[in-house]
C-alpha positions in Angstrom: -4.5 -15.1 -32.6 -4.0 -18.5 -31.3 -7.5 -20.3 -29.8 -4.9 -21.5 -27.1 -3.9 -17.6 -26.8 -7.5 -16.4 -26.4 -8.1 -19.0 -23.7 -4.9 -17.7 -21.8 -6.2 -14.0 -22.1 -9.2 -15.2 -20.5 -7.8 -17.3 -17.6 -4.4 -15.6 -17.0 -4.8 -11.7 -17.3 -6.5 -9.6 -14.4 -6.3 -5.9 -13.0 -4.2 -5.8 -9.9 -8.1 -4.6 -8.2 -8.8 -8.1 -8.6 -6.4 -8.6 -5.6 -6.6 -6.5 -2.7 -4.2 -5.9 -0.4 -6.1 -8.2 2.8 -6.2 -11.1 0.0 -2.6 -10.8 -0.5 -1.3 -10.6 2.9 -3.8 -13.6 4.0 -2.0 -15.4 1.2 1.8 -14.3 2.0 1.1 -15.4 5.6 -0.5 -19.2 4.8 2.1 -19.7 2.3 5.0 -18.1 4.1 6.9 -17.1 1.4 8.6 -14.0 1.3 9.1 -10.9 -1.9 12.4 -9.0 -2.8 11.4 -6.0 -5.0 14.7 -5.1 -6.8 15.0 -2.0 -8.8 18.3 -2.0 -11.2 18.9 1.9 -11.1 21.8 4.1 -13.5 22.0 7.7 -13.0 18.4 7.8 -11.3 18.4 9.8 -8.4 15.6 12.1 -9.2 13.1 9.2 -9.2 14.4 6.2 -7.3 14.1 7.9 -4.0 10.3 8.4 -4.4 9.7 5.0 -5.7 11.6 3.7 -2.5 9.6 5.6 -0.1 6.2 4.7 -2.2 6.8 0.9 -1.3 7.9 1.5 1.8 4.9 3.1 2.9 2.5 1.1 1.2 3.8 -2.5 1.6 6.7 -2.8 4.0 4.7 -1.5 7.2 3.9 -3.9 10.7 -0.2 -3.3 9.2 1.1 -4.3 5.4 4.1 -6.0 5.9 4.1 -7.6 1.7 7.4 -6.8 0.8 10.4 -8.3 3.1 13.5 -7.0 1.3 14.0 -3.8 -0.5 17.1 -3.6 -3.0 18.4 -1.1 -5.1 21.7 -2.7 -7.6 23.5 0.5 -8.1 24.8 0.0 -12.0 27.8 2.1 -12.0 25.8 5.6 -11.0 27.8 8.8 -11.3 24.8 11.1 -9.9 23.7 10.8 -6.1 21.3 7.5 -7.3 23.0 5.7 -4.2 22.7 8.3 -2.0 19.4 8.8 -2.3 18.2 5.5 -2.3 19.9 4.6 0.9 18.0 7.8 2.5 14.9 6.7 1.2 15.4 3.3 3.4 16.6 1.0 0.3 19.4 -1.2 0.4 21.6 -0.2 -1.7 24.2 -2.4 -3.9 26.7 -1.9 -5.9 26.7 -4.2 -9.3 30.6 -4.5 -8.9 30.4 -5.9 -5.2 28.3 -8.9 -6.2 30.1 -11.8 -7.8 33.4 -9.5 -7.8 35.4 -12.7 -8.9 33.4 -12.2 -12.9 34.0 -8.6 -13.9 30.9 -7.1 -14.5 29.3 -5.7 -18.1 27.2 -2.7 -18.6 23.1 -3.5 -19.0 20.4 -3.7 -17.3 20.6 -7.8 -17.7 24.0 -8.0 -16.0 22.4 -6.2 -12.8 19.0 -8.2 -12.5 21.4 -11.3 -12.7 23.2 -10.3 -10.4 20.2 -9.1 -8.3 19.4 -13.0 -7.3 22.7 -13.3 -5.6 21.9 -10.1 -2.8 18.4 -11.0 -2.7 16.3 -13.9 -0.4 13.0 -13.2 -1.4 11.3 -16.4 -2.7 9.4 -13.9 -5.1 11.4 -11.4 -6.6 9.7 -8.2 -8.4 12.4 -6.2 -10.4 10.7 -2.4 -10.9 12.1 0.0 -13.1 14.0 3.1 -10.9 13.0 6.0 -13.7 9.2 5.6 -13.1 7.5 8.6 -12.2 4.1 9.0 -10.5 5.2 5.9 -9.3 2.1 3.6 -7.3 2.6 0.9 -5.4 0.5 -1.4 -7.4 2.9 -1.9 -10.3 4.4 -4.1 -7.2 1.4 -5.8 -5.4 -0.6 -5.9 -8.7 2.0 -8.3 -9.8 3.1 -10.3 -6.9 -0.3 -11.0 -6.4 -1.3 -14.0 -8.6 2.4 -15.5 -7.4 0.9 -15.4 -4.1 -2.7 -16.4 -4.4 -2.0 -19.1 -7.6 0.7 -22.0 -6.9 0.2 -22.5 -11.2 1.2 -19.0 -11.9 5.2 -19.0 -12.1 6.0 -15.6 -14.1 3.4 -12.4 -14.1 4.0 -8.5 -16.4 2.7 -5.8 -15.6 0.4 -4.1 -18.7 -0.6 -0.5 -18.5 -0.9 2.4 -21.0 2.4 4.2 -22.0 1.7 7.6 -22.8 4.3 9.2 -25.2 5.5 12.1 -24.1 7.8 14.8 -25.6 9.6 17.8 -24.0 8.1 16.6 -21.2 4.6 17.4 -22.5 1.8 14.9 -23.5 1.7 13.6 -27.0 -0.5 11.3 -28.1 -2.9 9.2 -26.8 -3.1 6.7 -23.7 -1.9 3.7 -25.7 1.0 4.9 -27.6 4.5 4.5 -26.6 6.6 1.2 -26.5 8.2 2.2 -30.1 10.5 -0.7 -29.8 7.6 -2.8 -28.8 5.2 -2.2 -31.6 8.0 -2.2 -33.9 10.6 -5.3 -33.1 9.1 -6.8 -30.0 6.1 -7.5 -31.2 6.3 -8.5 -34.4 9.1 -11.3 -33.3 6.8 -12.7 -31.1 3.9 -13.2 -33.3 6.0 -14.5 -35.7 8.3 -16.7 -33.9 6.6 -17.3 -30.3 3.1 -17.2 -31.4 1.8 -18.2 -27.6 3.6 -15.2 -26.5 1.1 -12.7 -28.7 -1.5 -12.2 -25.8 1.5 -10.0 -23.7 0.5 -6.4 -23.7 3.8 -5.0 -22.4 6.4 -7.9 -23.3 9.4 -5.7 -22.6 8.3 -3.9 -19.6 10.5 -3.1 -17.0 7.9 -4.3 -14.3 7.1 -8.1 -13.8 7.9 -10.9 -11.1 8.7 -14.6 -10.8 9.5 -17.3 -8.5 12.9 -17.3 -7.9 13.1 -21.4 -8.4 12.0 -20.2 -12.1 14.7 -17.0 -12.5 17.6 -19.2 -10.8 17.1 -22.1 -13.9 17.0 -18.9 -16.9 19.9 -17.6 -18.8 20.0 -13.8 -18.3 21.3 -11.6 -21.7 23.3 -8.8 -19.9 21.8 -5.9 -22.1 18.2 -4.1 -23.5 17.4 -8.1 -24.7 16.8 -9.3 -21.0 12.8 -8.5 -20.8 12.3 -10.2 -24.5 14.8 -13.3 -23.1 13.6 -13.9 -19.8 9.5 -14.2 -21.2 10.7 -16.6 -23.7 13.0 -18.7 -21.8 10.1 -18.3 -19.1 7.7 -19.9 -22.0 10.3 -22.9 -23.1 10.4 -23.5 -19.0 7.7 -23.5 -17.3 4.8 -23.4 -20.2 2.2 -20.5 -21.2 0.0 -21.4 -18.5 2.5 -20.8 -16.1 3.1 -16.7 -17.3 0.2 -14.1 -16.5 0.2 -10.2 -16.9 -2.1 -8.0 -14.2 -3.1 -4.5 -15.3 -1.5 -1.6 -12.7 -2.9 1.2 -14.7 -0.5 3.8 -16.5 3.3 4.0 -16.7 5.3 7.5 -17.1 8.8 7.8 -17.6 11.5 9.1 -19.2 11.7 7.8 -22.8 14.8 7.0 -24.8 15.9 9.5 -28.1 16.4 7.8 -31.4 19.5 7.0 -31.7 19.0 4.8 -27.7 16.1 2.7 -29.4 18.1 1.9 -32.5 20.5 0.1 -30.1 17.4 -1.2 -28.1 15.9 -2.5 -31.2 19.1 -4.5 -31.8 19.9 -6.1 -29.0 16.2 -7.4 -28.9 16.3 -8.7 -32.3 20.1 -10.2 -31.5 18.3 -11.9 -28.6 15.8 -13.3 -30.2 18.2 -14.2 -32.8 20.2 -16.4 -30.6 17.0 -18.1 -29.5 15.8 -19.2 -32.5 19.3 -20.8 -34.4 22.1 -21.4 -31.4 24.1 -21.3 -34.2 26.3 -19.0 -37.0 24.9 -15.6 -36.0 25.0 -12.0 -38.0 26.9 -9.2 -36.9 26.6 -8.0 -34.2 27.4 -4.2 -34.8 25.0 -1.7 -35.6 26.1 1.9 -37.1 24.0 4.5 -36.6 24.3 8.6 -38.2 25.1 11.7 -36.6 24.8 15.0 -38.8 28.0 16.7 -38.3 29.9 19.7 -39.5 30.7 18.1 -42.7 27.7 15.9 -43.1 26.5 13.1 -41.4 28.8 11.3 -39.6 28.6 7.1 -38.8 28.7 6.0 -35.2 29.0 1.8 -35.1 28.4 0.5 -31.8 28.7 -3.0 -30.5 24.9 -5.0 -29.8 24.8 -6.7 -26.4 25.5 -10.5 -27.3 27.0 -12.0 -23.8 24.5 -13.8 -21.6 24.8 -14.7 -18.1 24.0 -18.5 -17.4 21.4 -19.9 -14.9 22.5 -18.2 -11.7 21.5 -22.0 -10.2 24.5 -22.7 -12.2 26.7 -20.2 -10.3 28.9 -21.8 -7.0 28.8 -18.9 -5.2 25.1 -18.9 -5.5 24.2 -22.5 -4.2 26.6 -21.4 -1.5 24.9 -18.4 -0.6 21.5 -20.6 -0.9 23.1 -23.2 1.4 23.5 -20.6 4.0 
């Protein structure tokens, strides 16, 4: 590991204890800034409702009023995900609403992109909507250094990631992340060696200062977490990104075939980072066994990224406001 690395690990990762809650609200009120938690939600509705209510409770109260704004992007949802959220006390959004003059892609990318159109907050916290056991940490933990630390630009959450199959445990506390320990990480060593010291680079949890997310290009698809840290590096510098430990993530992991398409839409983005020029293919066939043997599936690896959203009219308009 890097010396410069080490030095980061010291100074710029903490446990979100290291922050409680009367040190963060002192801190929201002297700087009076405000925090959007967005969570981009598909087919979620037996989890994003309890999520919703958690921060509610927690951090959106006259005693602990941390959060201001509370946005769930709807991504196309064909179960009650919209529904529920809305009962819950979210406001809910529907990807194809925002921006309707730029049809819309599928990917998680597209709706965080979108997010910073419908959202005011001058820190915005994007959450995963699938968590479950969900605490209220994985969004104070991490909005906390953006409050208390005008340096500190771009924070992860880290936590264990306990595999789990048939809905049973399996493993120990540290495993999970396959597509971490197998593409993410290895890229970054590699190719962004200053990025090494991230424990969870492609976690769903982490928040930024909008002035830093409105000046980053966003790839619409799974390569958005592994684009936005690296972009985030290029941009603002290593000392400007921390991670804050909330603890331990559960949720529902992906089959197989899901993180073979994961895997290659994180090396495609990392691809495009590193020669802006002649690039591979970007298919990737996958097997099936059927009836007669097995059987190839090719499908298409996200490549389309959305440009700085400061770049967008309608968003300097809506800014301007």
């Amino acid at each position: 590991m890097l010396e410069e690395v080490e030095r980061w690990l010291g100074r710029r990762s903490w446990s979100a204890e290291d922050r409680p809650l009367p040190q963060l609200l002192e801190a929201k009120r002297l700087s009076g800034r405000t925090v959007s938690v967005v969570l981009p939600a598909l087919d979620e509705e037996a989890t994003v409702g309890t999520i919703v209510t958690a921060i509610r409770a927690a951090l959106m109260t006259e005693e602990v009023p941390l959060v201001d704004e509370l946005v769930v992007l709807d991504s196309g949802s064909t179960d009650r995900t919209a529904e529920v959220a809305a009962a819950a006390g979210a406001r809910v959004v529907a990807r194809d609403a925002v921006l309707p003059r730029l049809p819309a892609v599928p990917g998680k990318g597209e709706v965080l992109w979108r997010s910073l159109l419908v959202t005011r907050g001058d820190i915005v916290c994007f959450v995963d909507a699938d968590l479950r056991e969900f605490s209220p940490t994985f969004v104070s933990g991490i909005v906390g250094p953006l409050l208390t630390d005008p340096d500190v630009q771009f924070v992860k959450a880290m936590y264990d990631r306990p595999l789990e199959t048939g809905g049973a445990p399996g493993g120990g506390p540290g495993q999970g992340g396959r597509v971490t320990e197998l593409v993410a990480r290895p890229l970054l060593n590699l190719h962004w060696p200053q990025l090494a010291g991230f424990v969870q680079p492609l976690g769903g949890e982490y928040a930024a200062r909008r002035s830093l997310l409105e000046r980053l290009p966003f790839p619409v698809g799974y390569g958005v977490e592994l684009g936005l840290l690296v972009d985030a590096l290029h941009t603002a510098g290593l000392d400007a990104l921390a991670q804050v430990d909330v603890g331990v993530r559960k949720h529902r992991h992906q089959d197989g075939q899901a993180l073979g398409r994961m895997a290659a839409a994180i090396y495609r983005t990392a691809q495009l980072r590193l020669a802006r020029g002649h690039l591979v293919r970007p298919r990737l066939t996958q097997f099936v066994r059927g009836e007669s043997g097995f059987v190839p599936r090719t499908s298409d690896v996200d490549t389309e990224e959305r440009p700085p959203m400061a770049d967008v009219p309608e968003y300097a308009e809506s800014r301007a406001a």
